[in-house]
DRENDO-1510 file (C-alpha; in Angstrom, 1 decimal, always signed):
<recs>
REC; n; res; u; v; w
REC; 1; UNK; +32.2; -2.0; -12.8 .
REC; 2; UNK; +33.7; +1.4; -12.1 .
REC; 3; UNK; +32.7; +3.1; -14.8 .
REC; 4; UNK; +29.3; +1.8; -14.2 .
REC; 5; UNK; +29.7; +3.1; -10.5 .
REC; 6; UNK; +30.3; +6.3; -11.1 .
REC; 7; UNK; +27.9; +7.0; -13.6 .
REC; 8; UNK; +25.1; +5.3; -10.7 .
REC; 9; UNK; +26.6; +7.7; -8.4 .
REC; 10; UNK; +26.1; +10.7; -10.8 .
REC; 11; UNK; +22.6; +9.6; -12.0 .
REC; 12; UNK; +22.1; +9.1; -7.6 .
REC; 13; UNK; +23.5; +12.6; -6.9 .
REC; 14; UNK; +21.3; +14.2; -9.2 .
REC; 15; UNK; +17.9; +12.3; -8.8 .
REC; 16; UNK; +18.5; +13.2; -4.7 .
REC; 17; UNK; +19.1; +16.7; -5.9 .
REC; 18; UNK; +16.1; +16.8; -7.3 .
REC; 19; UNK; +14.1; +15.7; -4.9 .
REC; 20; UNK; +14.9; +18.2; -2.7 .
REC; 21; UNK; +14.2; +20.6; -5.1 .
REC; 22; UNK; +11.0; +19.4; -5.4 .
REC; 23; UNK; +10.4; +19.1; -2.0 .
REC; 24; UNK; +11.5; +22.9; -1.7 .
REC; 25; UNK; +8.9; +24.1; -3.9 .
REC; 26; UNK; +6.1; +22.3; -2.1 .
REC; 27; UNK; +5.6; +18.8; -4.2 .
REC; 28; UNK; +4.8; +16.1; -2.0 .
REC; 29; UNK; +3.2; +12.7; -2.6 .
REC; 30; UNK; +0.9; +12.4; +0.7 .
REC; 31; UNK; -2.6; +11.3; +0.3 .
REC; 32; UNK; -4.8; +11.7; +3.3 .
REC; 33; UNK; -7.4; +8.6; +2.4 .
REC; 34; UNK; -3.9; +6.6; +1.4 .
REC; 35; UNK; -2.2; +7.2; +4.9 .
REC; 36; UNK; -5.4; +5.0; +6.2 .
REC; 37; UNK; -6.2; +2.6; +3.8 .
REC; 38; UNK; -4.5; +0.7; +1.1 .
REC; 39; UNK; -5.6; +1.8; -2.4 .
REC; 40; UNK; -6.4; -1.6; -3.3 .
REC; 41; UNK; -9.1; -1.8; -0.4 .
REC; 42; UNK; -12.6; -2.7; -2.4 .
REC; 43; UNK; -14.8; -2.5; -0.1 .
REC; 44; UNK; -13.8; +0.2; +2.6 .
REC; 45; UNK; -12.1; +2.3; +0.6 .
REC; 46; UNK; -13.8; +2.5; -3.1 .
REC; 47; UNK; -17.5; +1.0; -2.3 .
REC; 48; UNK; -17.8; +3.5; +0.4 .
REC; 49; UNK; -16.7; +6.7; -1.5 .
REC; 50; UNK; -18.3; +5.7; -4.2 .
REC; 51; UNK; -21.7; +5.2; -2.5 .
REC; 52; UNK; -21.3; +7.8; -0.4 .
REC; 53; UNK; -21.2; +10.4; -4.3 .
REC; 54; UNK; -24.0; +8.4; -6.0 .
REC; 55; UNK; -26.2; +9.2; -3.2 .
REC; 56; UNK; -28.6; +11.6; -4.1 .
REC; 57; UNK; -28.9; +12.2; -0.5 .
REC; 58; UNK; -25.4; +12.0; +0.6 .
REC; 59; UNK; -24.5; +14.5; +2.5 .
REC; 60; UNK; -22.5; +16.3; +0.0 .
REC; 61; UNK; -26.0; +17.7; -0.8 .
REC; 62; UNK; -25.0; +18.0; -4.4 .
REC; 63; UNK; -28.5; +16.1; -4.9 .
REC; 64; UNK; -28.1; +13.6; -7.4 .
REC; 65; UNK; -24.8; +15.9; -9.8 .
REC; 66; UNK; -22.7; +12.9; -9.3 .
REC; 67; UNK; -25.0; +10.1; -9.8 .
REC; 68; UNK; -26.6; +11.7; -13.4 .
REC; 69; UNK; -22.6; +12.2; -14.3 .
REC; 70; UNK; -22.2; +7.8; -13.8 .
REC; 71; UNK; -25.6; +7.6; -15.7 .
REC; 72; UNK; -24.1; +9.4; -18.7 .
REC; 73; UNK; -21.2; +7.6; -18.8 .
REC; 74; UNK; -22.7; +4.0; -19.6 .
REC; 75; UNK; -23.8; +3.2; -22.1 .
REC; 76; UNK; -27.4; +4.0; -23.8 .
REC; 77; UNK; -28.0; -0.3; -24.8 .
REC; 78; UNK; -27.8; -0.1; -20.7 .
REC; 79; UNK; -32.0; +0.6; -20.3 .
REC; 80; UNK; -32.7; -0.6; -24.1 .
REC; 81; UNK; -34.6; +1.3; -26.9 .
REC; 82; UNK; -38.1; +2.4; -24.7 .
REC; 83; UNK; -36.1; +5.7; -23.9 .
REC; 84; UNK; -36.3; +5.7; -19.9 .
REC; 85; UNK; -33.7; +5.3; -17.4 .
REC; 86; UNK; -32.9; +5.1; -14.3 .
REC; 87; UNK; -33.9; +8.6; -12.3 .
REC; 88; UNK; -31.1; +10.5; -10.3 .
REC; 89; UNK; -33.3; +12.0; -8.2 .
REC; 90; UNK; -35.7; +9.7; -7.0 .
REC; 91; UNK; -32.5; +7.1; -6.8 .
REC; 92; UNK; -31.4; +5.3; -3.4 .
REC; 93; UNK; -27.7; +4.0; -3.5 .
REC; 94; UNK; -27.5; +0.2; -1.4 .
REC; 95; UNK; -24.4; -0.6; -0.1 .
REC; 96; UNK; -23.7; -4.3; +0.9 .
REC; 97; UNK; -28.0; -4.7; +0.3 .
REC; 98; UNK; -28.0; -8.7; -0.3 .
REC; 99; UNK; -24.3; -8.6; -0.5 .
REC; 100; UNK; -24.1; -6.5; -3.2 .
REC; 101; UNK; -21.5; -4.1; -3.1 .
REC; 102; UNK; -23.6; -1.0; -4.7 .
REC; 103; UNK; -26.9; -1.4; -5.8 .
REC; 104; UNK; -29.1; +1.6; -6.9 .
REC; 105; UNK; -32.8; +1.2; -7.3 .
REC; 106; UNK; -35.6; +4.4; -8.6 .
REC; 107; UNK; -38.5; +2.0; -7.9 .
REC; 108; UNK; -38.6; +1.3; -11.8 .
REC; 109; UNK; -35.4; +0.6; -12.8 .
REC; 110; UNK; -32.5; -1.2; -10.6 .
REC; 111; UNK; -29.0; -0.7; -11.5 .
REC; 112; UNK; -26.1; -3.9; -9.8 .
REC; 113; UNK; -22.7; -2.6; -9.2 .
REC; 114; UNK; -20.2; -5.1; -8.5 .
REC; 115; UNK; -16.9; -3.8; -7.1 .
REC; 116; UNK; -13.7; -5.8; -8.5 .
REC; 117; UNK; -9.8; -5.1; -7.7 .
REC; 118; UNK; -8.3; -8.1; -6.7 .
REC; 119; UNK; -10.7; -10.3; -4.7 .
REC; 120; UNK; -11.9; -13.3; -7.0 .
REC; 121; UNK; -15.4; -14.0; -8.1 .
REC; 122; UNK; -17.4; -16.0; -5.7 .
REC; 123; UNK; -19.9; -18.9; -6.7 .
REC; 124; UNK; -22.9; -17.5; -8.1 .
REC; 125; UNK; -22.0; -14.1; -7.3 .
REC; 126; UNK; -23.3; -12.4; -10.4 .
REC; 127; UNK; -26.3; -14.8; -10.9 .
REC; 128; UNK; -27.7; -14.6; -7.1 .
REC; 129; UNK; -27.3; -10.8; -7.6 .
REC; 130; UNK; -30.0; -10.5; -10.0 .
REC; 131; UNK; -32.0; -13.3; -8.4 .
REC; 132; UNK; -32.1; -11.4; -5.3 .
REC; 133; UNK; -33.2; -8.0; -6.7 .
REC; 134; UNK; -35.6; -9.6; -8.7 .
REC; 135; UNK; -37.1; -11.5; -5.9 .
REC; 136; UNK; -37.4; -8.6; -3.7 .
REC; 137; UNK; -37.5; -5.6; -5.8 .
REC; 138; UNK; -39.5; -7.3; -8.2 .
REC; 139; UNK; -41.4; -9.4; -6.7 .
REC; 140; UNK; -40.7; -12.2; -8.6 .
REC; 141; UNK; -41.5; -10.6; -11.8 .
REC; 142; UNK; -40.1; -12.5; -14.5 .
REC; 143; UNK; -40.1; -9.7; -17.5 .
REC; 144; UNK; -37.4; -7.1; -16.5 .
REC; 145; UNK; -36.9; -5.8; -20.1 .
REC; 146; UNK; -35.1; -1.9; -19.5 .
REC; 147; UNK; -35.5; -2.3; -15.6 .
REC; 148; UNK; -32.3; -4.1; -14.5 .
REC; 149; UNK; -28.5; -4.1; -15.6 .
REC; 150; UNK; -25.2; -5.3; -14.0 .
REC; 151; UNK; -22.3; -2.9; -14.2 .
REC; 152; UNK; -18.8; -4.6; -14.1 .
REC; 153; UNK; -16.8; -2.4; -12.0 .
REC; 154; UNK; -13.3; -3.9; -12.4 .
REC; 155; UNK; -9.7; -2.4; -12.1 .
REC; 156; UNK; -7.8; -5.6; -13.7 .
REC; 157; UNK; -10.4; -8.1; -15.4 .
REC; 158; UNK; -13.2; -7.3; -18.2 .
REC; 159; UNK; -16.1; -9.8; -16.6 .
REC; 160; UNK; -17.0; -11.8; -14.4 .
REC; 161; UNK; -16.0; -15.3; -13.7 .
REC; 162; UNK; -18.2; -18.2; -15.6 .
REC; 163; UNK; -18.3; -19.4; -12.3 .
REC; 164; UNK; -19.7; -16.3; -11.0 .
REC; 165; UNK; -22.7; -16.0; -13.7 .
REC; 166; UNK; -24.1; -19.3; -13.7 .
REC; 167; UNK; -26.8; -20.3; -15.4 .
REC; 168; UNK; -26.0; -16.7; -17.9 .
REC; 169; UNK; -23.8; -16.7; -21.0 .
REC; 170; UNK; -22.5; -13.6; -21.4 .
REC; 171; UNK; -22.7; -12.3; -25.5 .
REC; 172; UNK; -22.2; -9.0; -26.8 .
REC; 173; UNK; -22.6; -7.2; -23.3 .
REC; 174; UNK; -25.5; -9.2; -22.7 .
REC; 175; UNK; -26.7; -11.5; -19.8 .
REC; 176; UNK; -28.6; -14.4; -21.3 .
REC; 177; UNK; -30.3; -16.9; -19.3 .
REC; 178; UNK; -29.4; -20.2; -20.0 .
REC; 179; UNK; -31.3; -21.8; -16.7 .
REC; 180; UNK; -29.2; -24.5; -14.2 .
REC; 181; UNK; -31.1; -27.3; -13.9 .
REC; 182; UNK; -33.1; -28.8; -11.3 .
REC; 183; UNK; -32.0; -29.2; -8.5 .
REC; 184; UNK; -31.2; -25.6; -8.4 .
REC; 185; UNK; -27.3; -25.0; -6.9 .
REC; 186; UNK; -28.5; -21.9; -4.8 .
REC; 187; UNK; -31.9; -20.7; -3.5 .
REC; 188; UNK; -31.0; -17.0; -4.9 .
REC; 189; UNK; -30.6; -17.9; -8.5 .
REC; 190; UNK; -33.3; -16.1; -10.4 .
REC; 191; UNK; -36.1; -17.5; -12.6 .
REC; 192; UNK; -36.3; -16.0; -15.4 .
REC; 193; UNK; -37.6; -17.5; -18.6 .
REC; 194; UNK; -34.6; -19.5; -21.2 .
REC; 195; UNK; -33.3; -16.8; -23.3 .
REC; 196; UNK; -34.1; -13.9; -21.5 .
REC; 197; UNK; -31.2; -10.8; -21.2 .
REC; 198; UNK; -30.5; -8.4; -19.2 .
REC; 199; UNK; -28.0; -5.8; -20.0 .
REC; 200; UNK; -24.0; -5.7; -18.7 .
REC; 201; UNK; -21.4; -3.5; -19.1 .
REC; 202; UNK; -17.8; -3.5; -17.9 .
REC; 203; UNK; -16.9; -0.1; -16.3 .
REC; 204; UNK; -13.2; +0.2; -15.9 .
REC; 205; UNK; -11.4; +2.0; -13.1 .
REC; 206; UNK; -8.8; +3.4; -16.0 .
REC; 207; UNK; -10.0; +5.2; -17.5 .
REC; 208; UNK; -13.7; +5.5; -16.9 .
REC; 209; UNK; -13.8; +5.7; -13.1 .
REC; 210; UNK; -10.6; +8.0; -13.3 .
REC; 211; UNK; -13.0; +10.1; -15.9 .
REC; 212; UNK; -15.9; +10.1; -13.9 .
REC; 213; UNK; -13.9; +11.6; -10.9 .
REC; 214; UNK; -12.5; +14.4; -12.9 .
REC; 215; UNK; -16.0; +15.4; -14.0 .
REC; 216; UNK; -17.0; +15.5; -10.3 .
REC; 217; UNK; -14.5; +17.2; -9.1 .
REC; 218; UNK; -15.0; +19.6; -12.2 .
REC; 219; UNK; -19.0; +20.2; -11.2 .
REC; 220; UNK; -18.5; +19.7; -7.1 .
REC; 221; UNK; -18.4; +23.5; -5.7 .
REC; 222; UNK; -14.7; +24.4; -3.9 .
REC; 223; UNK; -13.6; +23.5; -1.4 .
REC; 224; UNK; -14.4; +19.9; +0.6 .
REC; 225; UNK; -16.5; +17.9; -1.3 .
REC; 226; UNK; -14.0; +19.4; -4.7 .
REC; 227; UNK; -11.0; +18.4; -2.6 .
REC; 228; UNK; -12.6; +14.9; -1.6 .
REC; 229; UNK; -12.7; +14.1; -5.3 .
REC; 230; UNK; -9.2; +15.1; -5.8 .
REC; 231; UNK; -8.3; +13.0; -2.9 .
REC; 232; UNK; -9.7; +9.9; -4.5 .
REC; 233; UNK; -8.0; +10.6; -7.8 .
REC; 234; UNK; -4.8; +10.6; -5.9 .
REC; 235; UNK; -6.1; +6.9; -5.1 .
REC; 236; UNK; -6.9; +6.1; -7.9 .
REC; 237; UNK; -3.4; +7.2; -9.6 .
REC; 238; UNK; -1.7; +5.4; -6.9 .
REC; 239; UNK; -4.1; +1.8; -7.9 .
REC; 240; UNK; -2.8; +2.3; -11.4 .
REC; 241; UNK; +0.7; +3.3; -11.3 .
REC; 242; UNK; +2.4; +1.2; -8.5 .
REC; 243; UNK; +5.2; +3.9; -7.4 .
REC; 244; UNK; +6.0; +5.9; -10.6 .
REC; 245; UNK; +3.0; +7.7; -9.3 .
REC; 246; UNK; +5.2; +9.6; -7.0 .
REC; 247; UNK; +6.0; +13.0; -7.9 .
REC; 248; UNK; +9.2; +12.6; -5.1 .
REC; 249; UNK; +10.9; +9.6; -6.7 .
REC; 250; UNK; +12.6; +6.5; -4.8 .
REC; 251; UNK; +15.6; +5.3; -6.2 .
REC; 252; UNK; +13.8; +2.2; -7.5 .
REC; 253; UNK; +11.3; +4.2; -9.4 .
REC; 254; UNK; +14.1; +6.4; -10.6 .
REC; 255; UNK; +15.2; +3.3; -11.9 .
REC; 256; UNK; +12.4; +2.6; -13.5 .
REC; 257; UNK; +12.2; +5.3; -15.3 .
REC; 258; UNK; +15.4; +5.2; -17.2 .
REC; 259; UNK; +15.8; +3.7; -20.7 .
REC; 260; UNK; +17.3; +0.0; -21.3 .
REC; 261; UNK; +20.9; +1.1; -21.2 .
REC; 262; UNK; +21.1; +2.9; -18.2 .
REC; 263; UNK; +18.6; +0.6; -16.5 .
REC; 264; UNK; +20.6; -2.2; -17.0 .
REC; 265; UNK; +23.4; -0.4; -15.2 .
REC; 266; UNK; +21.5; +0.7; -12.3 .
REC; 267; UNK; +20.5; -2.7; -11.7 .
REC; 268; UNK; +23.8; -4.1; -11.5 .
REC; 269; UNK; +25.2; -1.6; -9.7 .
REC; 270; UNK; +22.2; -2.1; -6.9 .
REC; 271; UNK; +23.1; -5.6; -7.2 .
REC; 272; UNK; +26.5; -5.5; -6.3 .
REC; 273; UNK; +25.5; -2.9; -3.7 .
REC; 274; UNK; +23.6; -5.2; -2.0 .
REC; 275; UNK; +25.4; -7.5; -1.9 .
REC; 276; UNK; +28.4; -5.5; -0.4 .
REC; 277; UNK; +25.7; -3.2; +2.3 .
REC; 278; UNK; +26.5; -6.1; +4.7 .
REC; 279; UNK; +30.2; -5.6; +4.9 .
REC; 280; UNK; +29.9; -1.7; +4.0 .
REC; 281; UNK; +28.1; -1.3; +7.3 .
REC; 282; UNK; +29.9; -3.9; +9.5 .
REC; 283; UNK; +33.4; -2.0; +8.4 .
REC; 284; UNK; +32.0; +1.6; +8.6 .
REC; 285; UNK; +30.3; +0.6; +12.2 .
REC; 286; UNK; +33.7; -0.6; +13.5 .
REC; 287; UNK; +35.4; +2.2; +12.4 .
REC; 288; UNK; +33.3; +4.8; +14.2 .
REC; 289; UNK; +33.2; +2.8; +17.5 .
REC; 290; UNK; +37.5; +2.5; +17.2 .
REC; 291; UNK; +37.0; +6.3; +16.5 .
REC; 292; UNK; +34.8; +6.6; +19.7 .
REC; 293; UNK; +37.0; +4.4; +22.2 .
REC; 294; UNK; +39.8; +3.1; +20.6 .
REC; 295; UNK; +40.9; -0.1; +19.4 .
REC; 296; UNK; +42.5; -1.1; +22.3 .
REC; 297; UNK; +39.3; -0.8; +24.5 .
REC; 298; UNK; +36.7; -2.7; +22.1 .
REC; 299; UNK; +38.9; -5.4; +22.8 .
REC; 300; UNK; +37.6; -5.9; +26.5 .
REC; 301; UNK; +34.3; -8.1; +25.2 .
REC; 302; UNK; +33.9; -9.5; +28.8 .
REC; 303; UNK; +30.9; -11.8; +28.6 .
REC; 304; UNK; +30.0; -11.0; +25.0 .
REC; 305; UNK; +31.7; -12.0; +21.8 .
REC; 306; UNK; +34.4; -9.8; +20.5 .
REC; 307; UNK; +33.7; -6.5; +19.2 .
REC; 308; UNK; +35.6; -6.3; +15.8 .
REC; 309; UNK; +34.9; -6.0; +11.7 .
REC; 310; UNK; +34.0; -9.9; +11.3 .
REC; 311; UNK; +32.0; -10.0; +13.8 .
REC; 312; UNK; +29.5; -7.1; +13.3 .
REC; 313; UNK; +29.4; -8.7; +9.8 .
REC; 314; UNK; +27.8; -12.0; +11.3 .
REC; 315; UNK; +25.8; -9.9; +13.8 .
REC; 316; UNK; +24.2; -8.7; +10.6 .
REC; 317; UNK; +23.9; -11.9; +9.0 .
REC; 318; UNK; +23.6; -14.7; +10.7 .
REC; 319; UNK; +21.4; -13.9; +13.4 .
REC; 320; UNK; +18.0; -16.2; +13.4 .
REC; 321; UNK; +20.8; -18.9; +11.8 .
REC; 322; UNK; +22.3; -18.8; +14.6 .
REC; 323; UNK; +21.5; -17.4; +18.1 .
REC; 324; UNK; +24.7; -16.9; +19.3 .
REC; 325; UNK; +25.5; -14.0; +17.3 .
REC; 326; UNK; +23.2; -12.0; +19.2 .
REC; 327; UNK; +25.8; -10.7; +22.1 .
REC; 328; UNK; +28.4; -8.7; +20.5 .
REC; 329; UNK; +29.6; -6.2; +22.8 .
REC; 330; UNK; +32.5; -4.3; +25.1 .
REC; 331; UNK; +33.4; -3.4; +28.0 .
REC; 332; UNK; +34.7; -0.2; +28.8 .
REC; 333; UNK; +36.0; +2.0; +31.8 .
REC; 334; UNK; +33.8; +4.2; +33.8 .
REC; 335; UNK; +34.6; +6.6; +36.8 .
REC; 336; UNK; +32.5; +3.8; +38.6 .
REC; 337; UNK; +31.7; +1.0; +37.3 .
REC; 338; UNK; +32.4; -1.2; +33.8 .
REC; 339; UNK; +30.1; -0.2; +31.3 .
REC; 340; UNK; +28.9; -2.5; +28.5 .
REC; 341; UNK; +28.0; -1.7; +25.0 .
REC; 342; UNK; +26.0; -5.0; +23.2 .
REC; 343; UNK; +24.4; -5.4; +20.4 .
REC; 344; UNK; +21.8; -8.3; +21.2 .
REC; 345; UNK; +19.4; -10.2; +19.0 .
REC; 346; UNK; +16.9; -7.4; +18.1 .
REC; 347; UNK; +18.1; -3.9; +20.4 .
REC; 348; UNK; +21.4; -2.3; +21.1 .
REC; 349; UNK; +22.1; -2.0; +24.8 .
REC; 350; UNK; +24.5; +0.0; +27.0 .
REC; 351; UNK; +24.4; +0.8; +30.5 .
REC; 352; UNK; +26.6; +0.1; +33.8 .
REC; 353; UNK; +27.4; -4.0; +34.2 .
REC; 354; UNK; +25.7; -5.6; +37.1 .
REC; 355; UNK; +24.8; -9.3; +38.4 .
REC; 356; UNK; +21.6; -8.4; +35.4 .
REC; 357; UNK; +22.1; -8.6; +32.1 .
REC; 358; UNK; +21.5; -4.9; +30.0 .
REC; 359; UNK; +18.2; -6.6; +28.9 .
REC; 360; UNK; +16.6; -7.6; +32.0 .
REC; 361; UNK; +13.2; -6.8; +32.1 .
REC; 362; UNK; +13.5; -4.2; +35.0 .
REC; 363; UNK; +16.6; -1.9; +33.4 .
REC; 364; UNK; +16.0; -3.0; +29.3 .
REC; 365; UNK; +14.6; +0.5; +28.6 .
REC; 366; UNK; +16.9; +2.8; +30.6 .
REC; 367; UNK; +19.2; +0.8; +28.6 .
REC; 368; UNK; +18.5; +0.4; +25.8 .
REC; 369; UNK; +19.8; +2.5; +22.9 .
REC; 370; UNK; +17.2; +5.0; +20.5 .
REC; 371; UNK; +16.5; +3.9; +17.1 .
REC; 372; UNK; +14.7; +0.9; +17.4 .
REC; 373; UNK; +15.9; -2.5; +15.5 .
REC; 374; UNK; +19.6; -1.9; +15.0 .
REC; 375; UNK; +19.5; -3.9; +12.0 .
REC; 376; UNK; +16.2; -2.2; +10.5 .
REC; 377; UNK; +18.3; +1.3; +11.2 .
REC; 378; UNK; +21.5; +0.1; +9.6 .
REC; 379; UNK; +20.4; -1.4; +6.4 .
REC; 380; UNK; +16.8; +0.7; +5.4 .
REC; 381; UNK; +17.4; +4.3; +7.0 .
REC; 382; UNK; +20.0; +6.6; +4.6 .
REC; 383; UNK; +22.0; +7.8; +7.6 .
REC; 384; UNK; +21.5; +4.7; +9.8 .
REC; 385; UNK; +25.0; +3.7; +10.8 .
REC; 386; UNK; +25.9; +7.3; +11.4 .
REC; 387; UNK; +22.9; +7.9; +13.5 .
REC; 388; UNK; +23.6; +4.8; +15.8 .
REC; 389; UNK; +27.2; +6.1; +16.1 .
REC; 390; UNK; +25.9; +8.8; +17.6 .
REC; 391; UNK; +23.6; +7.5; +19.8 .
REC; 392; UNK; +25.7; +5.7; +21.1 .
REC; 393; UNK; +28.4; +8.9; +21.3 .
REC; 394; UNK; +25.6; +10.3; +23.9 .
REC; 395; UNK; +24.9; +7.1; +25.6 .
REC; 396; UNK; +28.5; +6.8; +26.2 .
REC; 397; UNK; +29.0; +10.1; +27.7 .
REC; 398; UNK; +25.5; +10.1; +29.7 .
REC; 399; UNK; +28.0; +6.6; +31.6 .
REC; 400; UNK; +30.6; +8.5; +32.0 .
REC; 401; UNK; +32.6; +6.9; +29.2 .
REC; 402; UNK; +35.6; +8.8; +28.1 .
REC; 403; UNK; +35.0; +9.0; +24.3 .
REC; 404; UNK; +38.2; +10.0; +22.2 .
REC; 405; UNK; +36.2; +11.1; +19.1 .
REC; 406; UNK; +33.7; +11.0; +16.5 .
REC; 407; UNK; +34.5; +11.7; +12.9 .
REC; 408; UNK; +31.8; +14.0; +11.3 .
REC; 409; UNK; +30.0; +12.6; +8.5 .
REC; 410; UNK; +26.9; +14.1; +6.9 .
</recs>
């Protein structure tokens, strides 16, 4: 395992190099629309911007640029063989209209979006759709040859649930009424006479919604709505490619990103580092609080259990197993009065001893140390245990505790 270790530590030194010199020349992986919303987000997120381009009066005033760019990239079986289609101009974009999530309608020709990422299909969803925008922007007609499609907008599947288009079967990228029955399941489902199609067509987020962005950003003029586009290609990448996306790599994506060999060793190298962070920080954490104090002070545990190397190690591990590892502490001499360092069940806590415990309600935040969960901080942050050493390095000397030392450590 040493060998492996030190070829972990190399590959470690290097990608952390790298980073920074990435970071240096100005790479970063922030994403303005990601800091607020999850990428994944259907509805808020990709419905929203999407509607908000298709618009042809948006208020990108770009008129209807963005919707004639989707147009194009569907297919021409889409309004069949009479040679119309659905106008860009004249278009108004529907979000959530009848629960559809985008539905565009010229007064001719209708065009049903429905949105997919992970949410499943519902009941009917597909069916009551159409039933709906035939009913009322149709008025019941029961011919819609070249006025209505559905457009499959799906990140992980290719169509729709059976469940979802009852009463269609769906053959070669066609919707063909089969009928349900009477009684009918759902007052929405169309009528429509046996046999009759109407066109589908599965649009996928990669790469054709990843294309269609690159052509708008390609036609939008600089500067906002340009920069909105690339924003939503940022999205986009990040929906596609979980992590590797980032251009400032983790170490788990570092990983990743190695061949089998060298994968393999990272692995178990971050194995047995895991298993051993426990016991690294307990013994590192007791070793900067000896060089603090000294041994023979951390010994004085007072009301607390005793400060040492095993128990920091079950502070870290047994806690919510069992509640009375959370008081591990000291006591050490002040000018004035004892001082107690504790680490309780969430906080870390020093601050002169009284008849009230460090955590009391009335004193808990003039007591409590900086850095938030103590454990959170020791096992997630890169310099955690050295930055709690020196917190508590300053709380100690804000008491009046005489400190000995701190080793430096960077």
């Amino acid at each position: 395992m040493d060998e492996v270790a030190g070829r972990c530590l190399e590959r470690y030194r290097s990608l952390k190099a790298d980073n920074k010199r990435r970071k240096q020349e100005g790479l970063h992986d922030y994403s303005l629309i990601a800091s607020m919303l999850k990428p994944s987000n259907e509805v808020t997120l990709h419905s929203r911007f999407l509607c908000s381009m298709l618009d042809p009066n948006g208020l990108h005033y770009q008129g209807g640029a963005f919707l004639e760019l989707f147009l194009k990239a569907l297919p021409e079986r889409i309004w069949g063989c009479n040679g119309g289609r659905l106008d860009p101009e004249r278009a108004k974009v529907l979000r959530e209209k009848g629960s559809i999530d985008i539905l565009i309608y010229d007064g001719e020709r209708a065009l049903i979006i429905e949105n997919k990422i992970n949410a499943p299909d519902q009941p009917y969803q597909i069916s009551r759709y159409i039933g709906c925008v035939q009913k009322k922007l149709f008025a019941g007609e029961q011919d819609l040859t070249g006025r209505l499609a559905v457009i499959y907008l799906s990140a992980r599947r290719s169509q729709p649930s059976s469940n979802s288009m009852t009463g269609f079967s769906l053959i070669n990228g066609m919707l063909r009424w089969k009928g349900v029955g009477q009684p009918t399941p759902h007052s929405d489902l169309p009528d429509l006479q046996l046999g009759f199609e109407i066109p589908f067509h599965h649009f996928p987020y990669f790469p054709s919604l990843t294309q269609w962005a690159e052509s708008c950003a390609e036609k939008a003029p600089v500067g906002g709505i340009r920069n909105a586009f690339e924003e939503y290609r940022l999205v986009l990448d990040r929906l596609q490619r979980p992590k590797s996306w980032k251009k400032v790599m983790s170490l788990d994506s570092y990983a990743m990103s190695l061949d089998d060999e060298d994968q393999r060793d990272m692995y178990a190298f971050m194995v047995e580092a895991q298993t051993a962070l426990d016991r690294f920080i307990a013994a590192r954490l007791f070793e900067g609080l000896r060089a603090l104090f000294g041994e023979t002070a951390l010994m004085e545990h007072g009301p607390f259990r005793k400060l040492d190397e095993e128990s920091l190690f079950n502070w870290l591990t047994k806690q919510g197993k069992d509640k009375d590892w959370g008081r591990v502490g000291a006591t050490l001499d002040a000018p004035v009065q004892p001082v107690a360092l504790v680490l309780a069940s969430e906080f870390a806590y020093m601050g002169v001893m009284s008849e009230r415990p460090l955590w009391d309600e009335e004193c808990k935040d003039a007591n409590q140390i900086p850095g938030g969960g103590v454990r959170r901080l020791l096992r997630t942050q890169h310099d955690g245990v050295y930055r709690f050493l020196e917190y508590i390095r300053e709380r100690a000397e804000l008491c009046g505790v005489r400190v000995v030392s701190l080793e430096s450590e960077s």
